[in-house]
C-alpha positions in Angstrom: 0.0 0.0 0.0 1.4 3.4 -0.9 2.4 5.7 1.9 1.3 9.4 0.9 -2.2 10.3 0.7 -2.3 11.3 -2.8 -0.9 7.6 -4.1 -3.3 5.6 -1.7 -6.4 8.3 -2.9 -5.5 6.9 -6.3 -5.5 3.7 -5.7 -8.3 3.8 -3.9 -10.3 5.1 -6.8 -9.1 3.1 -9.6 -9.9 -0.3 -7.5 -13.6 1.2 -6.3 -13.6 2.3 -10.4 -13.0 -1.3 -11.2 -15.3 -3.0 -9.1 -12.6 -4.5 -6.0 -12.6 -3.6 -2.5 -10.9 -0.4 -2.2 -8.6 -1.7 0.9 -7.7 -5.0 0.2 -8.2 -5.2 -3.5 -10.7 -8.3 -2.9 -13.3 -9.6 -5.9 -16.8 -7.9 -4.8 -20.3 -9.1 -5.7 -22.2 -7.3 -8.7 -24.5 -6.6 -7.2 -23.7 -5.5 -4.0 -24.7 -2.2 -2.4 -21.1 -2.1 0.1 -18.1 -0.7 -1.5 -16.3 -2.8 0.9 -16.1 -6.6 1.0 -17.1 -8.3 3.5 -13.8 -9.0 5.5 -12.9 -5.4 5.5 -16.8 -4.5 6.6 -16.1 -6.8 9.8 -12.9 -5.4 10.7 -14.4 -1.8 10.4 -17.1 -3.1 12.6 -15.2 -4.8 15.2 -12.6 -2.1 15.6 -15.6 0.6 15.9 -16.9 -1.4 18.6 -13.4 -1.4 20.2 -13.0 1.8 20.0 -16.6 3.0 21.4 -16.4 0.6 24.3 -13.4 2.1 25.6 -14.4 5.8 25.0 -17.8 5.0 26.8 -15.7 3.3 29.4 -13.6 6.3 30.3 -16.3 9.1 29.8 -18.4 6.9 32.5 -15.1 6.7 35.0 -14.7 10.6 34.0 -18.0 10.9 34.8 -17.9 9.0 38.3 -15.0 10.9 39.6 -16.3 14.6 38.7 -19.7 13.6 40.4 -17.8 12.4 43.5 -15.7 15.5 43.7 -18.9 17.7 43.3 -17.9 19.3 39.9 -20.0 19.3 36.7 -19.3 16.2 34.9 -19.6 17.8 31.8 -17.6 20.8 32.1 -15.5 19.7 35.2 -16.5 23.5 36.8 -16.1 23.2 40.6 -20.0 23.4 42.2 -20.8 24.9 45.1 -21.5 23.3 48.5 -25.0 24.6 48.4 -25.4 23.9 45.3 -27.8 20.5 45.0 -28.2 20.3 41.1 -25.7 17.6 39.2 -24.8 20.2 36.6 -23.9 23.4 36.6 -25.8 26.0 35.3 -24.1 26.9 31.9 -24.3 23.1 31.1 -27.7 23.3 32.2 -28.6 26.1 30.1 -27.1 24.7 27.4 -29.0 21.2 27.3 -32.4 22.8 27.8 -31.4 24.7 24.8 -30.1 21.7 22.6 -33.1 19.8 23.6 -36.5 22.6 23.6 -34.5 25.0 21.1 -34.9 28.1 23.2 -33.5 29.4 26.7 -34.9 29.1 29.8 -37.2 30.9 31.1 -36.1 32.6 34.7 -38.1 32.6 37.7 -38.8 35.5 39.7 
């Protein structure tokens, strides 16, 4: 496999352009809808998998530990003692935002 991105573009495109799988060169089906073959589909999947479970595994340890030392656990922003929500309020602020699609309202 070439090493610079322009050579391994190329030869990307002229396999895909003659109907093998781009990353190993493999024979693929007519009429198949994957520009992949099926070996290189289940690597991609299993190393994806790989990779999410250890990012979910240290955003949940992250998580755990902020929580503990009564900070966010999004931002890592130091709470205060009094303070009895999980997040703080910028965090807060912005999820009611991301989720209703307008800022909340204030009480008086």
């Amino acid at each position: 496999m070439p090493t610079k991105n322009v050579e391994r573009r190329a030869v990307y495109l002229q396999r895909k352009k003659s109907g093998l799988c781009p990353r190993c060169g493999a024979k693929i089906k007519k009429k198949g809808k994957f520009v992949f073959c099926d070996d290189c589909r289940a690597f991609f999947r299993s190393y994806n998998e790989n990779i999410s479970e250890d990012a979910n595994r240290i955003r949940k340890e992250r998580y755990d530990e902020r929580k503990e030392n009564h900070q966010c656990p999004r931002c890592g922003k130091k709470l205060g003692k009094r303070y009895n929500k999980t997040i703080c309020l910028i965090c807060l602020e912005k999820q009611y935002k991301y989720n209703y699609g307008k800022s909340r309202q204030k009480k008086k």
